[in-house]
C-alpha positions in Angstrom: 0.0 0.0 0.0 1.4 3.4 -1.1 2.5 5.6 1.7 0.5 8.4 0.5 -2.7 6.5 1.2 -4.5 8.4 4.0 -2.5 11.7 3.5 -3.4 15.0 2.2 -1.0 16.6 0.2 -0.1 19.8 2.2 -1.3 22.8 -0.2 -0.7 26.3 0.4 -3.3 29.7 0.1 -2.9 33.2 -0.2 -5.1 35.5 1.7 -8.9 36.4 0.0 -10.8 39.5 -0.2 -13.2 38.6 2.3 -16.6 40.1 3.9 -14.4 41.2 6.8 -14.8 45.4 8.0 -10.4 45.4 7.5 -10.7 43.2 4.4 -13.2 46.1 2.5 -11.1 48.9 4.1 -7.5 47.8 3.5 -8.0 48.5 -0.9 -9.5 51.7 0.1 -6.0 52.8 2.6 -3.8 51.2 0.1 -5.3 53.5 -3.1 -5.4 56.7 -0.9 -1.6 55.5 -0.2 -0.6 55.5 -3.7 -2.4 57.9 -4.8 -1.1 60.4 -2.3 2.4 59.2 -3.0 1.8 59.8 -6.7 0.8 63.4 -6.1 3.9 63.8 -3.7 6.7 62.6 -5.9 5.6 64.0 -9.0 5.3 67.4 -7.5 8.6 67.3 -5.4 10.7 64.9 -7.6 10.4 67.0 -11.0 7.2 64.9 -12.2 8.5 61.2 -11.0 5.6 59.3 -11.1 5.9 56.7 -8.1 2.9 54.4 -8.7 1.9 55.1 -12.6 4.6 53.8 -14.7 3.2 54.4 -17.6 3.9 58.2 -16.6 7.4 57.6 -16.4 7.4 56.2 -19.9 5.5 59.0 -21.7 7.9 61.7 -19.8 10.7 59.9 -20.8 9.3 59.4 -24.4 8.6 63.1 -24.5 12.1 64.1 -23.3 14.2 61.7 -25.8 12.3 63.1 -29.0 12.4 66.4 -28.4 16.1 66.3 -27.3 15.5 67.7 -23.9 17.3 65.0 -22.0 15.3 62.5 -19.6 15.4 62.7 -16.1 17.8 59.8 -14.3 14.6 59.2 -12.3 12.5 58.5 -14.8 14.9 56.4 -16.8 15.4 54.2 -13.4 11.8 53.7 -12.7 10.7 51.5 -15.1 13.8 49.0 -14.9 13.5 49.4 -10.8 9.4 48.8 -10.7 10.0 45.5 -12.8 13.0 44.5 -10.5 10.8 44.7 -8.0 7.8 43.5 -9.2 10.0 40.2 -10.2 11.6 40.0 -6.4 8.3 40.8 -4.7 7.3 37.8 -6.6 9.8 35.5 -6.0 9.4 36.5 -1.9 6.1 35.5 -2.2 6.3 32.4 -3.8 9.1 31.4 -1.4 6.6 32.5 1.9 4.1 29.9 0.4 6.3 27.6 0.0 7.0 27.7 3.6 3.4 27.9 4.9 3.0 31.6 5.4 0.4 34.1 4.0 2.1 36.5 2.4 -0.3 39.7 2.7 1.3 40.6 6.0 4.8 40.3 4.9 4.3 42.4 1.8 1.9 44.9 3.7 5.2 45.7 6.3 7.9 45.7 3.0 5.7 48.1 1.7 5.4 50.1 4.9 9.7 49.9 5.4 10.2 51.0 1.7 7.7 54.0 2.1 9.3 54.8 5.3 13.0 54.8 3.7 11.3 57.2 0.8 10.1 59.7 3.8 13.8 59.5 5.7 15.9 60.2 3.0 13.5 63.1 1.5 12.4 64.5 5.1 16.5 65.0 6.0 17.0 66.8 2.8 14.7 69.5 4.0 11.1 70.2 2.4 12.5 70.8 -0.9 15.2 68.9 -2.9 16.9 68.7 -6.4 15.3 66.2 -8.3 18.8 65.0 -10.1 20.8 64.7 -6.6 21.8 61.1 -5.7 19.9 61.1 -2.5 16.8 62.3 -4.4 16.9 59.4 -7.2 17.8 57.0 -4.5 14.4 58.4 -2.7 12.5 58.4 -5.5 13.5 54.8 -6.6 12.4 53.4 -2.9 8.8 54.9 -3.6 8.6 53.4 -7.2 9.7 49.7 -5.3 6.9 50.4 -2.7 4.4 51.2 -5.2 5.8 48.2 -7.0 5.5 45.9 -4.0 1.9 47.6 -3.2 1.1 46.2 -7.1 2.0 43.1 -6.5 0.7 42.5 -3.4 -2.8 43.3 -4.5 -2.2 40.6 -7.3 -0.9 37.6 -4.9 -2.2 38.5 -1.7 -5.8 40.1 -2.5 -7.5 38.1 -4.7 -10.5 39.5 -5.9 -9.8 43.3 -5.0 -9.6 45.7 -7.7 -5.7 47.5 -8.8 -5.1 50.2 -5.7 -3.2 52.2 -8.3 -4.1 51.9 -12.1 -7.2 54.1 -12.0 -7.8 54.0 -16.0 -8.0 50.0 -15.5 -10.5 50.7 -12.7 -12.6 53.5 -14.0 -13.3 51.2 -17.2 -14.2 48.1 -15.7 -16.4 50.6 -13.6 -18.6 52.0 -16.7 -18.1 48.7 -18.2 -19.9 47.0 -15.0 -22.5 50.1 -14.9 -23.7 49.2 -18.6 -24.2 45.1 -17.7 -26.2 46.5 -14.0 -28.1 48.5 -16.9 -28.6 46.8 -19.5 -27.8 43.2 -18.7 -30.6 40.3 -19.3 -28.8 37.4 -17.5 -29.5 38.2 -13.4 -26.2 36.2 -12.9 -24.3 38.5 -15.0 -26.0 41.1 -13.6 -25.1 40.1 -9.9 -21.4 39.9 -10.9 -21.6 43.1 -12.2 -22.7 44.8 -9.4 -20.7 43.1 -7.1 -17.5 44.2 -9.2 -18.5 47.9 -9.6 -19.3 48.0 -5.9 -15.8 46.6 -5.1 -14.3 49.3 -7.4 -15.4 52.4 -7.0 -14.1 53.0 -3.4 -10.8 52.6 -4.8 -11.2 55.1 -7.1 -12.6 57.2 -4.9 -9.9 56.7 -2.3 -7.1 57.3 -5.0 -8.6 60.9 -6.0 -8.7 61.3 -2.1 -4.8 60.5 -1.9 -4.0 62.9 -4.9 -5.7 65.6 -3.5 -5.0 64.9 0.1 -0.7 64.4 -1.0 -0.9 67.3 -3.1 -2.1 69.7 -0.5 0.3 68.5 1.9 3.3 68.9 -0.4 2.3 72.4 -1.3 2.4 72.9 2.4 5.5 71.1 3.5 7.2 69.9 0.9 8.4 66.3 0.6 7.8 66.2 4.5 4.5 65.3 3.2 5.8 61.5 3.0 4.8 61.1 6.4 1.4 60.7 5.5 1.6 57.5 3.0 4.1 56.1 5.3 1.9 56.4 8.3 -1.2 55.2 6.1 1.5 52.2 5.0 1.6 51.3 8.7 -2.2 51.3 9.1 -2.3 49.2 6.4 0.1 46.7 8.3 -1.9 46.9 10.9 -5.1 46.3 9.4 -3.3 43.0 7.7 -2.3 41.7 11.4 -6.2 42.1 12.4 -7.3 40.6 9.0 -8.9 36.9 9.5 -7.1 35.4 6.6 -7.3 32.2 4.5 -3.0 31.2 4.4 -0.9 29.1 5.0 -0.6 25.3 5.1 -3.4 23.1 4.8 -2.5 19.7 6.3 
């Protein structure tokens, strides 16, 4: 008789969106996070875009045709947000393997990273060359947060909508509003609705961050990094609180 006989094959599971108060509230903190850190760099860091890479790559676009020189910063991003994009992956994958949900660990990486951003910027004083070393190096830990805050929503809350791609969001949004509208299938109705009402806070909360971040830098400068970073450790708290479905299953 095999050995296996009368044994479950340990399998491992990353956390869910679930009907929890924290596990409804955390996509809202995280989009007010990156949209707020958005707003911040791109006002203090010479128009780094910290969240939406796609920014990056139409400034630097811009900049190489017309001859105008790109910004270090946004050459980095894109390479650095893939780096870590690829490494938050890999972390991940090697917490399952050993049994852990990974939404907590990703939730305080994120929270270290955004902190790191806030040190370097906050000793340079409220305002800060965009081209100086320590300004790039700033910058390049907010795109790795924003990064690991992207990925995290991917692997760690399944079913939630992206906390920082709004034209992704705002489409599936009108898309869902049509099927509520004009859908004949009450199924495909149901779904629907349920998608577009897990949506819209986050886009809500995003446009909150932006003009929440943007005030504040206009105020005190890149000092204004306290407020992601201390929303990034709400965040980590809120995952500690979270009932979720991880780990090993023996």
């Amino acid at each position: 008789m095999s050995e296996t006989v009368g044994r479950r094959t340990p399998r491992f599971r990353t956390s869910l969106v679930e009907n929890s108060l924290n596990a409804k509230l955390l996509p809202i903190v995280l989009s007010v996070i990156a949209g707020s850190v958005d707003a911040i760099g791109f006002l203090g860091l010479g128009g780094l875009f910290t969240a939406h890479v796609t920014g990056n790559l139409v400034i630097l676009a811009a900049h190489l045709v017309s001859g105008s020189g790109a910004p270090v910063a946004s050459m980095l991003s894109v390479p650095v947000f893939v780096a870590a994009l690829g490494l938050t992956r890999l972390l991940a994958g090697a917490l399952e393997r050993i049994g852990f949900a990974s939404l907590r660990p990703l939730l305080l990486l994120q929270f270290l990273l955004l902190a790191g951003f806030f040190v370097l910027c906050a000793s340079a004083g409220p305002r800060i060359d965009p081209d100086a070393t320590k300004a790039i190096l700033a910058g390049m830990l907010g795109v790795s947060a924003m990064a690991v805050q992207n990925a995290l929503v991917q692997i760690s809350l399944k079913g939630a909508p992206s906390t920082a791609v709004m034209t992704t969001n705002i489409t599936r949004f009108m898309m869902d509003v049509g099927d509520v509208m004009l859908g004949r299938e009450p199924a495909d109705v149901a779904k629907a609705r349920d998608r577009a009402m897990r949506t819209w806070p986050t886009i809500v909360g995003f446009a909150i961050g932006c003009g929440l971040g943007a005030t504040c830098e206009a105020a005190i400068g890149l000092r204004s990094l306290a407020l992601p970073a201390g929303l990034a450790l709400l965040a980590v708290a809120m995952g500690m609180t979270t009932n979720l479905e991880g780990g090993r299953d023996t």
